[in-house]
MARZA-543103 format. One record per residue (C-alpha): residue number from 1; residue in three letters; x, y, z. Coordinates in steps of 0.25 Angstrom, whole numbers, always signed. Example, Ala and Ser with C-alpha at 12.3 -4.5 7.8 and 13.67 -1.06 7.14 Angstrom:
BEGIN
<node><i>1</i><aa>ALA</aa><c1>+49</c1><c2>-18</c2><c3>+31</c3></node>
<node><i>2</i><aa>SER</aa><c1>+55</c1><c2>-4</c2><c3>+29</c3></node>
END
This chain:
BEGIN
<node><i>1</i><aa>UNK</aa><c1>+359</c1><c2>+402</c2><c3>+381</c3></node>
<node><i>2</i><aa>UNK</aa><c1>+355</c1><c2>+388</c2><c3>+387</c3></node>
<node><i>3</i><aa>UNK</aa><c1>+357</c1><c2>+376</c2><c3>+379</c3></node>
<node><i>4</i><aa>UNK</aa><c1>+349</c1><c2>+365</c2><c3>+388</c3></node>
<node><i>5</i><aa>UNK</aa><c1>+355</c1><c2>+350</c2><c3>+388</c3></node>
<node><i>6</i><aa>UNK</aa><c1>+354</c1><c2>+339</c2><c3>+395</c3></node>
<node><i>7</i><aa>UNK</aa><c1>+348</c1><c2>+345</c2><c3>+408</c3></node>
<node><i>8</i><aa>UNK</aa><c1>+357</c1><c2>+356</c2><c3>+407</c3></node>
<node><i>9</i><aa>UNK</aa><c1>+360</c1><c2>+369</c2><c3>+400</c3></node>
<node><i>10</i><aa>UNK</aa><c1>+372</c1><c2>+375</c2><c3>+391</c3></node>
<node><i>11</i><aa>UNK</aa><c1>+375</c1><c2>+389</c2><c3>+391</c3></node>
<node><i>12</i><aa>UNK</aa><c1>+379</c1><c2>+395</c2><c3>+376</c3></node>
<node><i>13</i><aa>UNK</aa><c1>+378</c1><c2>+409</c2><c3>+371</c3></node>
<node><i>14</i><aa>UNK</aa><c1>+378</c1><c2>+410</c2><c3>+356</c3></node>
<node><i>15</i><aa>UNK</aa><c1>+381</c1><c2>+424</c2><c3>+350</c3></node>
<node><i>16</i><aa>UNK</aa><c1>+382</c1><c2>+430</c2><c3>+336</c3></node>
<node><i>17</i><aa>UNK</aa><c1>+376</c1><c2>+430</c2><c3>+321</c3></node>
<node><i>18</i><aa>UNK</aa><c1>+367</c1><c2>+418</c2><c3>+321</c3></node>
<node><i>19</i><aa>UNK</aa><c1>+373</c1><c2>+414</c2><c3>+307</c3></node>
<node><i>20</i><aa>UNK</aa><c1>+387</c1><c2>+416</c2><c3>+311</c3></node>
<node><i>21</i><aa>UNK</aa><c1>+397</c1><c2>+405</c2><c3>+312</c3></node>
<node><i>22</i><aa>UNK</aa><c1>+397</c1><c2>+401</c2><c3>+326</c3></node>
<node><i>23</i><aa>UNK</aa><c1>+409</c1><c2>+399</c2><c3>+337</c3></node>
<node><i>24</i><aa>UNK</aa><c1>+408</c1><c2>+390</c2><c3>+348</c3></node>
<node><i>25</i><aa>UNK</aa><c1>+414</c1><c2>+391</c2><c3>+362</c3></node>
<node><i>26</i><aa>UNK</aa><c1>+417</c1><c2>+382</c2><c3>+372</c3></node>
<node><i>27</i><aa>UNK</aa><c1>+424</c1><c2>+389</c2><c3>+385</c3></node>
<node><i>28</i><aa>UNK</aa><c1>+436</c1><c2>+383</c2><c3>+395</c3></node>
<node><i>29</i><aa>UNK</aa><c1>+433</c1><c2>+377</c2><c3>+408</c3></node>
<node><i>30</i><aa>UNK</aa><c1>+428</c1><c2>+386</c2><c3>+419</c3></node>
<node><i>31</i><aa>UNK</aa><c1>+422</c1><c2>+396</c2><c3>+408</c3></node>
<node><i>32</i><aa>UNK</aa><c1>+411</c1><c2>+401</c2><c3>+398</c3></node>
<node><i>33</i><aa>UNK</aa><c1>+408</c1><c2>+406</c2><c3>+385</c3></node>
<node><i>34</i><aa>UNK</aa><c1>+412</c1><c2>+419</c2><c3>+390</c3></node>
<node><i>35</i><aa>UNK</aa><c1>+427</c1><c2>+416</c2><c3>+388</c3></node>
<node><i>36</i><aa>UNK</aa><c1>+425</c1><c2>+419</c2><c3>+374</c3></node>
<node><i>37</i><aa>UNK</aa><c1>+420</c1><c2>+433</c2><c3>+377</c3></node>
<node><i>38</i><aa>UNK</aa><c1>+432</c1><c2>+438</c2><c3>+367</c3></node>
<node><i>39</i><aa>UNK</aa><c1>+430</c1><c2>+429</c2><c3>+357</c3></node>
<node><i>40</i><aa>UNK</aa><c1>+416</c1><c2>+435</c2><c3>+354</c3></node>
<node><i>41</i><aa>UNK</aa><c1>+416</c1><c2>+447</c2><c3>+349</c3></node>
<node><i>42</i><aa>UNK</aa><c1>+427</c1><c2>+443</c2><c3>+338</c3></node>
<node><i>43</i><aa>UNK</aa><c1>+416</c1><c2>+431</c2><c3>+334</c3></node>
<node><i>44</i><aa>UNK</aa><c1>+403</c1><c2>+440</c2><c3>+335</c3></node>
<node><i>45</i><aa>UNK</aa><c1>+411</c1><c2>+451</c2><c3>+327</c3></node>
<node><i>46</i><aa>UNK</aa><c1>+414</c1><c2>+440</c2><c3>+316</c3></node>
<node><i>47</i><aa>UNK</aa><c1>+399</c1><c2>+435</c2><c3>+314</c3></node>
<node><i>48</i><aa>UNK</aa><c1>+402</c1><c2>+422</c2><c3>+322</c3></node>
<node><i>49</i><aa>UNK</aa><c1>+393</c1><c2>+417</c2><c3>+331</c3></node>
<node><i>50</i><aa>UNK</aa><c1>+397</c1><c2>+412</c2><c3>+344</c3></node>
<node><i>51</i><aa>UNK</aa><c1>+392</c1><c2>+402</c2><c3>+354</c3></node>
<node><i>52</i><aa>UNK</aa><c1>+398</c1><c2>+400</c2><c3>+368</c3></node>
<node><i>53</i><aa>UNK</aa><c1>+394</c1><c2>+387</c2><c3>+376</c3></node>
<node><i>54</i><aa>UNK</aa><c1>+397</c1><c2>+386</c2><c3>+391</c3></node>
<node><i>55</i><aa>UNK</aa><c1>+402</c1><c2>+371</c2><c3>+397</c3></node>
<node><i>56</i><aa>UNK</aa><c1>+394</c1><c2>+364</c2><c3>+407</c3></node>
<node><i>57</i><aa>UNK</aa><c1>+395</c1><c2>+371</c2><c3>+419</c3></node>
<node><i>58</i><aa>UNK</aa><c1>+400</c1><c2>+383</c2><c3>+413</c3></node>
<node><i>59</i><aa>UNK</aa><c1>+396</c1><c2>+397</c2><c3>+410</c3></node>
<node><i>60</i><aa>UNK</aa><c1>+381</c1><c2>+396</c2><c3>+410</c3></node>
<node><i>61</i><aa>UNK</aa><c1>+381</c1><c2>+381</c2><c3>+406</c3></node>
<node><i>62</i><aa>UNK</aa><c1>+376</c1><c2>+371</c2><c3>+416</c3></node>
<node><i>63</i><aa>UNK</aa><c1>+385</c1><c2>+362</c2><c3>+424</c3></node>
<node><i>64</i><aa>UNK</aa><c1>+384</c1><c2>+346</c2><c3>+423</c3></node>
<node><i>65</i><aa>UNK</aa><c1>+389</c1><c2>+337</c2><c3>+434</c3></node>
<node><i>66</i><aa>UNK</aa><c1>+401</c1><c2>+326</c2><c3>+433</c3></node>
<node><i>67</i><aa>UNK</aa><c1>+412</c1><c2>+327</c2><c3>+422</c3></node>
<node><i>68</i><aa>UNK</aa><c1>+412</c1><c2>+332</c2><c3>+407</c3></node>
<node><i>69</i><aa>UNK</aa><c1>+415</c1><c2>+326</c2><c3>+395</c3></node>
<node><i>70</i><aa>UNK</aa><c1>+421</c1><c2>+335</c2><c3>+384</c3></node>
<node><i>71</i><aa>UNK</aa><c1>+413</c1><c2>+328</c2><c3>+374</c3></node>
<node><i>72</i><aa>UNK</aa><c1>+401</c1><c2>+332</c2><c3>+382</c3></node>
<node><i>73</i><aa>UNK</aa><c1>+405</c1><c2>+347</c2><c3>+383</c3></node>
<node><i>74</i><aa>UNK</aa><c1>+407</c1><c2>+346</c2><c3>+369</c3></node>
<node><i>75</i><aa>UNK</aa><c1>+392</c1><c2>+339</c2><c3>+368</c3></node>
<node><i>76</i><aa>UNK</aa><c1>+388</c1><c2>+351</c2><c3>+376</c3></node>
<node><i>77</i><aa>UNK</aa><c1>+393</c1><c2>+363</c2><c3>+366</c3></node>
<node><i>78</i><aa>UNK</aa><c1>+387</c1><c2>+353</c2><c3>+353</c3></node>
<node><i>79</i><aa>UNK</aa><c1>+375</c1><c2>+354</c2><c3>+361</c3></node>
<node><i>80</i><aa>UNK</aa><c1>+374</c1><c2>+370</c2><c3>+359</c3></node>
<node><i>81</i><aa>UNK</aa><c1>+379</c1><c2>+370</c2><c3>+347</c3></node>
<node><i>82</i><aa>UNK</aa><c1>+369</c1><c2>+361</c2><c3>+341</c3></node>
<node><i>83</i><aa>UNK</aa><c1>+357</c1><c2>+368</c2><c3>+351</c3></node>
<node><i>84</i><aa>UNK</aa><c1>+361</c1><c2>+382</c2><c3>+344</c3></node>
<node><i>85</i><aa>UNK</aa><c1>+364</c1><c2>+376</c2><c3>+330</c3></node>
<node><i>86</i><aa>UNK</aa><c1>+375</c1><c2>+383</c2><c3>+329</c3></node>
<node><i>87</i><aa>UNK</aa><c1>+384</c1><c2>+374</c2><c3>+322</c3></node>
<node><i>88</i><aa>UNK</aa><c1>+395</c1><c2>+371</c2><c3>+317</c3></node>
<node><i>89</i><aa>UNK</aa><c1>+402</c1><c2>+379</c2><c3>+325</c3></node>
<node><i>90</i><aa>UNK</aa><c1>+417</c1><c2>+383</c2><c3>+325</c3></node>
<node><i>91</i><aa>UNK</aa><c1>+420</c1><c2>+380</c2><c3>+340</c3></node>
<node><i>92</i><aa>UNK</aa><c1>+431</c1><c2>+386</c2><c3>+351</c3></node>
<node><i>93</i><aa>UNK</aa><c1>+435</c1><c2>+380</c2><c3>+363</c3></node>
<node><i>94</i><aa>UNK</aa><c1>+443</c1><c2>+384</c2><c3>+375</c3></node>
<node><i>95</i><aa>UNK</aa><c1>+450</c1><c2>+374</c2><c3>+386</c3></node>
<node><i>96</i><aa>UNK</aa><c1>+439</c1><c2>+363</c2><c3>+389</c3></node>
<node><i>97</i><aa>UNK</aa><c1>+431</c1><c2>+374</c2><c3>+377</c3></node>
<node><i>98</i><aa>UNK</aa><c1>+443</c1><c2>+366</c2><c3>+369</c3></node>
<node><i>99</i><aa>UNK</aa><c1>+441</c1><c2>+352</c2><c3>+373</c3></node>
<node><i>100</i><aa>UNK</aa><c1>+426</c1><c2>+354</c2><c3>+371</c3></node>
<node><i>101</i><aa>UNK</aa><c1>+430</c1><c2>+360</c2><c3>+357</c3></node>
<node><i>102</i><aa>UNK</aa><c1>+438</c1><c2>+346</c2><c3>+353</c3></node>
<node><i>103</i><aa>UNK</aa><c1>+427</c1><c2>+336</c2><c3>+359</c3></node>
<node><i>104</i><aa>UNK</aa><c1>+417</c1><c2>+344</c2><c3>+351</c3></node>
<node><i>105</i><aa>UNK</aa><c1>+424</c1><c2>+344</c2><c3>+336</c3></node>
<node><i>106</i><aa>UNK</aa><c1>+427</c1><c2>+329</c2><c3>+341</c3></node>
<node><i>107</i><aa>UNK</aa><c1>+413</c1><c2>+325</c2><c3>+343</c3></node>
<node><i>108</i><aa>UNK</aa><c1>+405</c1><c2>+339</c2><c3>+337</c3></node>
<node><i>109</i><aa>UNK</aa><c1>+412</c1><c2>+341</c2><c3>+326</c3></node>
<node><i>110</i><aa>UNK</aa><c1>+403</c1><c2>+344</c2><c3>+316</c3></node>
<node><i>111</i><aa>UNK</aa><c1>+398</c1><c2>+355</c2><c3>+325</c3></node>
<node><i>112</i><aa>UNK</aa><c1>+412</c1><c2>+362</c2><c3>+323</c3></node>
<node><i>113</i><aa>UNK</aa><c1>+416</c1><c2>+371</c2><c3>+310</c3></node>
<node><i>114</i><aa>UNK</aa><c1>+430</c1><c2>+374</c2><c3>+318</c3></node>
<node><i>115</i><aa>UNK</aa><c1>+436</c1><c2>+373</c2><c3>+333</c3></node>
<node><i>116</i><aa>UNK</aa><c1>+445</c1><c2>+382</c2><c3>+340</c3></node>
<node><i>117</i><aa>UNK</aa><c1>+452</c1><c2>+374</c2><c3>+353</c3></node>
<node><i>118</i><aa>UNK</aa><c1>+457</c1><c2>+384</c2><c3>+363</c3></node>
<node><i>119</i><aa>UNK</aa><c1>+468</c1><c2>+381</c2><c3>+375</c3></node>
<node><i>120</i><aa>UNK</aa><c1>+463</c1><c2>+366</c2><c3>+376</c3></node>
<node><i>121</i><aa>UNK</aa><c1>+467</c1><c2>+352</c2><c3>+377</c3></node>
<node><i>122</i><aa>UNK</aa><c1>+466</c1><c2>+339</c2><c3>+369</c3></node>
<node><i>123</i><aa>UNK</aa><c1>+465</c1><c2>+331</c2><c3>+381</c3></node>
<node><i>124</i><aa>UNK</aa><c1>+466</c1><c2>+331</c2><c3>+395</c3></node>
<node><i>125</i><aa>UNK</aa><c1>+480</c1><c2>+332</c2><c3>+399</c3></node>
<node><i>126</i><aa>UNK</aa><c1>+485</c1><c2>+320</c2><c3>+408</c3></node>
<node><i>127</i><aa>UNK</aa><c1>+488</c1><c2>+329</c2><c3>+421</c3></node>
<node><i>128</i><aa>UNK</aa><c1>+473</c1><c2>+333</c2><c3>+421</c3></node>
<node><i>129</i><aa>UNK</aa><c1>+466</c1><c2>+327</c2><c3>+433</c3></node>
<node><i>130</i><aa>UNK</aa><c1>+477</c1><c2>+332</c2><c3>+440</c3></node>
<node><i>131</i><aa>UNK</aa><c1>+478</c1><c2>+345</c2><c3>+434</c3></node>
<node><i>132</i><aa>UNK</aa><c1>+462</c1><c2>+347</c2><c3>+437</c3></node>
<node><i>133</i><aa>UNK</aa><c1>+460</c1><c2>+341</c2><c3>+450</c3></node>
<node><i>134</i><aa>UNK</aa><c1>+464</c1><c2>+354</c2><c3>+460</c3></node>
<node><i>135</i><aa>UNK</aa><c1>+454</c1><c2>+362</c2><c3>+450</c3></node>
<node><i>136</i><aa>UNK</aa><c1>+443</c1><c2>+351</c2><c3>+451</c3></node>
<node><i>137</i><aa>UNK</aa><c1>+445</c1><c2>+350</c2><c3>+466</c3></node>
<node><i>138</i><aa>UNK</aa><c1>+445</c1><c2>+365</c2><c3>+468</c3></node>
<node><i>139</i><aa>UNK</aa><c1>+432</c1><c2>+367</c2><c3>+461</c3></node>
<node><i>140</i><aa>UNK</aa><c1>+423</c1><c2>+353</c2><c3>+468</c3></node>
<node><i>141</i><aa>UNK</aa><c1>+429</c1><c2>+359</c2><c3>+482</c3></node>
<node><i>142</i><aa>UNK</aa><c1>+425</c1><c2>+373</c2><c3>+479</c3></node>
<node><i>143</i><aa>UNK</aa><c1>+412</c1><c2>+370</c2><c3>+470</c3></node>
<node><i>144</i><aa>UNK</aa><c1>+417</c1><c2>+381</c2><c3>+464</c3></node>
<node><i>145</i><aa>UNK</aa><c1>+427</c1><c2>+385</c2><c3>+452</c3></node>
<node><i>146</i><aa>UNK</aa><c1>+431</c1><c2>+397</c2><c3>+461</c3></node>
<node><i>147</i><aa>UNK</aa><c1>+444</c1><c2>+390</c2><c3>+465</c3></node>
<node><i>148</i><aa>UNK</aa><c1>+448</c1><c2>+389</c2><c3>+452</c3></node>
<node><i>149</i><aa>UNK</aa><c1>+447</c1><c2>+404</c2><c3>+445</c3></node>
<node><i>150</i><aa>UNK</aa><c1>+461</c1><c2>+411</c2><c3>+447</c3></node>
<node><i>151</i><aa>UNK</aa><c1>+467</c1><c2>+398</c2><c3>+445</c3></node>
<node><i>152</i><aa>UNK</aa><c1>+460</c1><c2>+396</c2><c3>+430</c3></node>
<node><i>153</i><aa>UNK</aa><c1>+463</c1><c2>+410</c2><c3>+425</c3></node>
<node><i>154</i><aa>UNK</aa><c1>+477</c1><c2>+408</c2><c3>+428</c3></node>
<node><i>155</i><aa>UNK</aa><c1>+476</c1><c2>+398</c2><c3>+418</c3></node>
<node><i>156</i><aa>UNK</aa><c1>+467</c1><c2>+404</c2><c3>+410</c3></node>
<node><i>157</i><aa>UNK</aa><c1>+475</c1><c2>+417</c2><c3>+407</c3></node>
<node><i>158</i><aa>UNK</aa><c1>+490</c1><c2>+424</c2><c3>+408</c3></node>
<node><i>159</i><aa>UNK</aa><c1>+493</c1><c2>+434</c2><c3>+420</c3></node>
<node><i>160</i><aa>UNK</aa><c1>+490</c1><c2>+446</c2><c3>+411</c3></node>
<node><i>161</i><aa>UNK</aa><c1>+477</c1><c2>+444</c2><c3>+409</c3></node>
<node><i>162</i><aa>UNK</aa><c1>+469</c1><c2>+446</c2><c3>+421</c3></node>
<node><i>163</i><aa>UNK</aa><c1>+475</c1><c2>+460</c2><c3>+421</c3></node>
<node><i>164</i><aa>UNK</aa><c1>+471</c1><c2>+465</c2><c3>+408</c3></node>
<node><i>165</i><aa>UNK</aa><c1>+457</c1><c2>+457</c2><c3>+409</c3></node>
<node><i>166</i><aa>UNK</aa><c1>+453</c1><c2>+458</c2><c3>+423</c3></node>
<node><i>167</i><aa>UNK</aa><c1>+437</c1><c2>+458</c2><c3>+420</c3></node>
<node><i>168</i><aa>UNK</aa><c1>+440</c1><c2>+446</c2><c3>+409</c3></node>
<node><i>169</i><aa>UNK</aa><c1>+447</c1><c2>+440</c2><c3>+420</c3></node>
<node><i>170</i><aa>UNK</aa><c1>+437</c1><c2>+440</c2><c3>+432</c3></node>
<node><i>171</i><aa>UNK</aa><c1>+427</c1><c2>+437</c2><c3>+423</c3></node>
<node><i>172</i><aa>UNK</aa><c1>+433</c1><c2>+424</c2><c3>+416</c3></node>
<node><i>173</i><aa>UNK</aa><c1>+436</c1><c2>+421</c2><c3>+432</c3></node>
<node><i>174</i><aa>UNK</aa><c1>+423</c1><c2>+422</c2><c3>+434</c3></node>
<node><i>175</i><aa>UNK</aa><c1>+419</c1><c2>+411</c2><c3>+424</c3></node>
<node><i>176</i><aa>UNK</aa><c1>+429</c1><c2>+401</c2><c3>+428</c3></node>
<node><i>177</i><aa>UNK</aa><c1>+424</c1><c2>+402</c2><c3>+444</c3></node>
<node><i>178</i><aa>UNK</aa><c1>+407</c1><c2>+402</c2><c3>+441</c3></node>
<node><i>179</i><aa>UNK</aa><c1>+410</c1><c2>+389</c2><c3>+432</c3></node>
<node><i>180</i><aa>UNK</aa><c1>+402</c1><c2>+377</c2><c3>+439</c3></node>
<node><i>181</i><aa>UNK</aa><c1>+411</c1><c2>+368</c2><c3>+448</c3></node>
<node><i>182</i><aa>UNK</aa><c1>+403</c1><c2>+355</c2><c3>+438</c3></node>
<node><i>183</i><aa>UNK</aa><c1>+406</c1><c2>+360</c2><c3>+426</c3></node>
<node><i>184</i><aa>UNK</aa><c1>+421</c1><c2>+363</c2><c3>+429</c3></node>
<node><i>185</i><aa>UNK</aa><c1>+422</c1><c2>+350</c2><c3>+435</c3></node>
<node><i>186</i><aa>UNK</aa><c1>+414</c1><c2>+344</c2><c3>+423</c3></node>
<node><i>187</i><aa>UNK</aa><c1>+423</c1><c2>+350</c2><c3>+412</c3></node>
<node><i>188</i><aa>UNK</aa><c1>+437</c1><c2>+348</c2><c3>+421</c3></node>
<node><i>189</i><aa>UNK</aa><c1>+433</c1><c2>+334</c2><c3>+419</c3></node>
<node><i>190</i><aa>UNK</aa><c1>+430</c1><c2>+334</c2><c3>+406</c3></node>
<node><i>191</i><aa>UNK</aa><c1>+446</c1><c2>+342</c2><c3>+404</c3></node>
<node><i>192</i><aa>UNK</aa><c1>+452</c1><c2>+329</c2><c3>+411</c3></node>
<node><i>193</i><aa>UNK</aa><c1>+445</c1><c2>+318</c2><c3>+403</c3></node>
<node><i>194</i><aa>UNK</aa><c1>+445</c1><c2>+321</c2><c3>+388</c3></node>
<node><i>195</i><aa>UNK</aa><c1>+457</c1><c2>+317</c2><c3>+377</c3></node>
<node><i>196</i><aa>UNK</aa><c1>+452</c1><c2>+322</c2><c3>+361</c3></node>
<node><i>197</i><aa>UNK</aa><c1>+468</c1><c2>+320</c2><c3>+356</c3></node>
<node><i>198</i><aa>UNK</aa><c1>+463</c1><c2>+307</c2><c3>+347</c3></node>
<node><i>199</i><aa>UNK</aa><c1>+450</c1><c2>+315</c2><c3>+342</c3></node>
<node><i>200</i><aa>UNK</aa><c1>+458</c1><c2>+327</c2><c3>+339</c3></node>
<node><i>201</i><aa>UNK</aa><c1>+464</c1><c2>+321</c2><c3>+326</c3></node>
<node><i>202</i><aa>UNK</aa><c1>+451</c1><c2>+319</c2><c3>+321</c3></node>
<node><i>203</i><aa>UNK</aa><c1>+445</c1><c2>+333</c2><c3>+321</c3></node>
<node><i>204</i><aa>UNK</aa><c1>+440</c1><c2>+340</c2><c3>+308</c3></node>
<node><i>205</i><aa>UNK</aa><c1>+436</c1><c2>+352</c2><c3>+315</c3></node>
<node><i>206</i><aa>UNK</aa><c1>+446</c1><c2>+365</c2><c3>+312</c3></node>
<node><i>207</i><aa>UNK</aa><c1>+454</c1><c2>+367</c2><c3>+326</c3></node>
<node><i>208</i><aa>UNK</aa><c1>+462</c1><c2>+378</c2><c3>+329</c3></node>
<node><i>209</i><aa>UNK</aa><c1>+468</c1><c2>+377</c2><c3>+343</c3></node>
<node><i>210</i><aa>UNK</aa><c1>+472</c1><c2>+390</c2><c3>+352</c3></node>
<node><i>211</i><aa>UNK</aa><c1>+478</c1><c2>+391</c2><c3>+365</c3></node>
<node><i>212</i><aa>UNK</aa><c1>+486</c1><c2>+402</c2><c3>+374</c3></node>
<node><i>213</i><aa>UNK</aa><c1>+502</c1><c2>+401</c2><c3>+376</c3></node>
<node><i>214</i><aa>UNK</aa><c1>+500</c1><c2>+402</c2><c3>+390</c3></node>
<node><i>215</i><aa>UNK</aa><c1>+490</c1><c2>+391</c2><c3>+392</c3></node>
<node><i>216</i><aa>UNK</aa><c1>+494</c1><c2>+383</c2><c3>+404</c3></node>
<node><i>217</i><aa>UNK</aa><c1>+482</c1><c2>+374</c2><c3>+405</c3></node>
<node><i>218</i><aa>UNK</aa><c1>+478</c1><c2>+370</c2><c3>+389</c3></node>
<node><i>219</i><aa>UNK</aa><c1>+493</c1><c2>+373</c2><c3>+384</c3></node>
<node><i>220</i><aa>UNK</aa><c1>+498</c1><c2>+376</c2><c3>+370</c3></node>
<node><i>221</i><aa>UNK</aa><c1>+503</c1><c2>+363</c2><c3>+367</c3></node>
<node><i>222</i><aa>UNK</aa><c1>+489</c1><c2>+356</c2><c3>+369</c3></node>
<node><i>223</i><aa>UNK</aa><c1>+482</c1><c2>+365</c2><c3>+361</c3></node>
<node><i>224</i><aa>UNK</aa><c1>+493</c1><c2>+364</c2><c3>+349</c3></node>
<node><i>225</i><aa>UNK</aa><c1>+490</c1><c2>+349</c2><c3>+351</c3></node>
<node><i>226</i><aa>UNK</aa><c1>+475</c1><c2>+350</c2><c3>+349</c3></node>
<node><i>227</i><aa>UNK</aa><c1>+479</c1><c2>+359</c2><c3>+334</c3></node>
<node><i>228</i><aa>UNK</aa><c1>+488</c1><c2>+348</c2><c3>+331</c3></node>
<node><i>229</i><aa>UNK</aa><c1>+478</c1><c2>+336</c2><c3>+333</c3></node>
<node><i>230</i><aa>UNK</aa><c1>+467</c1><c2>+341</c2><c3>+326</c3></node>
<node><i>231</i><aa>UNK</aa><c1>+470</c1><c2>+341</c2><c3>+310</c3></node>
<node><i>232</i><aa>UNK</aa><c1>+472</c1><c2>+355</c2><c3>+306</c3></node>
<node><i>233</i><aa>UNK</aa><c1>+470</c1><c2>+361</c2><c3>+321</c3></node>
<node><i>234</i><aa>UNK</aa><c1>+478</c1><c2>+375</c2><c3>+321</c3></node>
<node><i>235</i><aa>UNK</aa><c1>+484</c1><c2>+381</c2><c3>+334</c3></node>
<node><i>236</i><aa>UNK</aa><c1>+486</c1><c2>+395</c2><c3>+340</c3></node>
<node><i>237</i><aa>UNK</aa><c1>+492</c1><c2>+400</c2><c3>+352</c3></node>
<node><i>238</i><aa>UNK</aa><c1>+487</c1><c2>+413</c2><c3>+358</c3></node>
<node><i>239</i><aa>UNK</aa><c1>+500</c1><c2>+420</c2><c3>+367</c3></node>
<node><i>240</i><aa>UNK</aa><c1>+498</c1><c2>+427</c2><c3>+380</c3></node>
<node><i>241</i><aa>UNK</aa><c1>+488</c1><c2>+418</c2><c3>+384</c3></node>
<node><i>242</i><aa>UNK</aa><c1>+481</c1><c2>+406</c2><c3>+391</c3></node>
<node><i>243</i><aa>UNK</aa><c1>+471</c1><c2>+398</c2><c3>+392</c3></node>
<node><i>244</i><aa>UNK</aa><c1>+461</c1><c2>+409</c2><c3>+388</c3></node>
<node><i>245</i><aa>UNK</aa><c1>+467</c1><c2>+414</c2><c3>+377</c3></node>
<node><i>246</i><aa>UNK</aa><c1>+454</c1><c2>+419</c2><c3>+372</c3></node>
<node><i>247</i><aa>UNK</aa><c1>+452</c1><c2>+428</c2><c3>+385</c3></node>
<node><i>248</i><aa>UNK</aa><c1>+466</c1><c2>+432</c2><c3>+386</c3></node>
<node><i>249</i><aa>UNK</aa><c1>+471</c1><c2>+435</c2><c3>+372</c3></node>
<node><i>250</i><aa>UNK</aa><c1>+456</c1><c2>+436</c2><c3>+365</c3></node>
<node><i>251</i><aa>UNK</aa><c1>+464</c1><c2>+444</c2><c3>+353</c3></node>
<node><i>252</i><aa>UNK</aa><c1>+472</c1><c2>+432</c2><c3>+348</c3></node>
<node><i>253</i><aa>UNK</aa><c1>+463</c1><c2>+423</c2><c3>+352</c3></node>
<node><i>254</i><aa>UNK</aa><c1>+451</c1><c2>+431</c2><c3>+344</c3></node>
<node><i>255</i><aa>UNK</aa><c1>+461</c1><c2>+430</c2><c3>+331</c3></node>
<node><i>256</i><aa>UNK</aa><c1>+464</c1><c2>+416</c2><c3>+331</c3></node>
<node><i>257</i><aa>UNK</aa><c1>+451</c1><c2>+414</c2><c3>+334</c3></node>
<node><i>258</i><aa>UNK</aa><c1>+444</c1><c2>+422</c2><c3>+323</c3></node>
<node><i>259</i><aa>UNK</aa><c1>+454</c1><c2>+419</c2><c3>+312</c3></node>
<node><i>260</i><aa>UNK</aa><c1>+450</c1><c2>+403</c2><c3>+315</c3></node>
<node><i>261</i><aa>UNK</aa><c1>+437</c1><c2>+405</c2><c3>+316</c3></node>
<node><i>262</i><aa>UNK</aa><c1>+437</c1><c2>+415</c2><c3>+302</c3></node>
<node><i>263</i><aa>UNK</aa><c1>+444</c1><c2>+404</c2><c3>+294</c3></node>
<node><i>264</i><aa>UNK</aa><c1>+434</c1><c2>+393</c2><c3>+298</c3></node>
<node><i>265</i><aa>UNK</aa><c1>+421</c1><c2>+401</c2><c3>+297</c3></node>
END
C-alpha cells in the first residue's frame, strides 16, 4: 500500500487480524520490509498484526533528494502509523531500523506500547565520515548501489550462510543493489549525524536491545550500552550470527522476540 505525503509516497504493507495487537518494522539500510519475511509467520500465527514500512528510497517507497534526518525518518513511520490508526504499536527496528526506533520513542512516544532495538547504535561513532566515504563515493560515481552488494552481506552475515541459504541469499543481495542511489545517500547521512545518548535516560518505553556475536559494523558492546541507558532496557545476544541476525538465526531470534513481545502484549 501507498501512503501519500508531502509530494511523495511511503510503501507499507499491513498484515493480520484487524483487532490484533500490532508490530511495527522498520528495516536497515539498503533493504525493505521483506527482511522480516521470518519473523512473519510466528506473529501472524500468534494473532498479532503486523505492518512493514519502507524508508525513503527503499523498497517501494519514494526516494527524496539531499540528507535525512532520523527524526524525519521517524516523522515518516508516525505518519503511517497514524494514516492506518494502528496505534500504539510495539515497534522493532534493525540497523538505522534501530536508530529510527530510538528518535521515534524519543519524540513518538506515546505511539509505542514497547520497542525492540536490533544490532544499532546510540550515536554516530566518531570515525564515521571516514568509515562511509569509499561507500558513499562508490554509489555517486556509479549511480548505482551495485558496487556495493558483496561487500554489504559480508557484513551482513557469517561465511556459512550463503551455502545453506543460497536463494535467501541472492534475493537479500538483490534488495541491497535496486535500492535508490538518493535514498542510501540520504540515510548514510542521516547514520553520520545523530547522537540520542542524552535522550536515552529519559525513555519510559520498555526496550529490549539484541544483537549478533559476530556483528562487525553495530557491535555487541554498543547495543549492551543502548540496554544500559534506557531505565529497565534488557539485552540479548544471538550467537553464530551478524548483523542480520533475524535472517541468519531466524529461530533464536523468533524466540526472544516472541517471549518479549508475549510478556508486553
Amino acid at each position: 500500500m501507498l501512503l501519500p505525503l508531502d509530494g511523495r509516497r511511503i510503501y507499507y504493507d499491513l498484515m493480520g487480524p484487524e483487532k490484533g495487537p500490532v508490530v511495527c518494522f522498520t528495516h536497515s539500510l539498503s533493504s525493505d520490509g521483506g527482511m522480516w519475511a521470518e519473523q512473519m509467520p510466528p506473529l501472524l500465527d500468534a494473532g498479532f498484526r503486523v505492518l512493514r514500512v519502507d524508508m525513503r528510497g527503499h523498497g517501494g517507497s519514494d526516494p527524496v533528494a539531499g540528507d535525512y534526518r532520523m527524526e524525519q525518518l521517524a516523522d515518516d513511520t508516525a505518519s503511517v502509523v497514524d494514516a492506518t490508526g494502528v496505534g500504539p504499536v510495539h515497534f522493532i527496528g534493525l540497523s538505522i531500523g534501530g536508530m529510527i526506533g530510538q528518535a521515534f520513542a524519543i519524540k513518538h512516544g506515546a505511539k509505542l506500547k514497547s520497542q525492540m532495538l536490533c544490532d544499532t547504535m546510540s550515536a554516530t561513532p566518531p570515525d564515521a565520515a571516514a568509515a562511509w566515504a569509499p561507500r558513499v563515493k562508490a554509489v555517486r560515481d556509479a549511480n548505482s548501489l551495485a558496487p556495493l552488494g558483496d561487500g554489504t552481506m559480508e557484513r551482513w552475515f557469517t561465511d556459512a550462510f550463503k551455502p545453506k541459504n543460497p536463494g535467501r541469499w541472492k534475493q537479500i543481495r538483490d534488495t541491497i543493489v535496486s535500492t535508490t542511489p538518493a535514498g542510501f545517500l540520504g540515510c548514510a547521512a542521516a547514520i553520520q549525524n545523530f547522537d540520542f545518548v542524552p535522550k536515552l535516560p529519559g525513555l519510559k518505553v520498555p526496550t529490549l536491545v539484541v544483537c549478533g556475536d559476530q556483528d562487525p559494523g553495530t557491535p555487541p558492546a554498543g547495543n549492551k550500552k543502548i540496554a544500559e541507558l534506557v531505565p529497565g532496557g534488557r539485552y540479548e545476544e544471538i550467537a553464530s550470527a551478524r548483523h542480520f541476525p533475524n535472517v541468519e538465526q531466524p529461530d533464536a531470534f523468533n524466540r526472544i522476540m516472541m517471549g518479549w513481545l508475549g510478556k508486553h502484549r
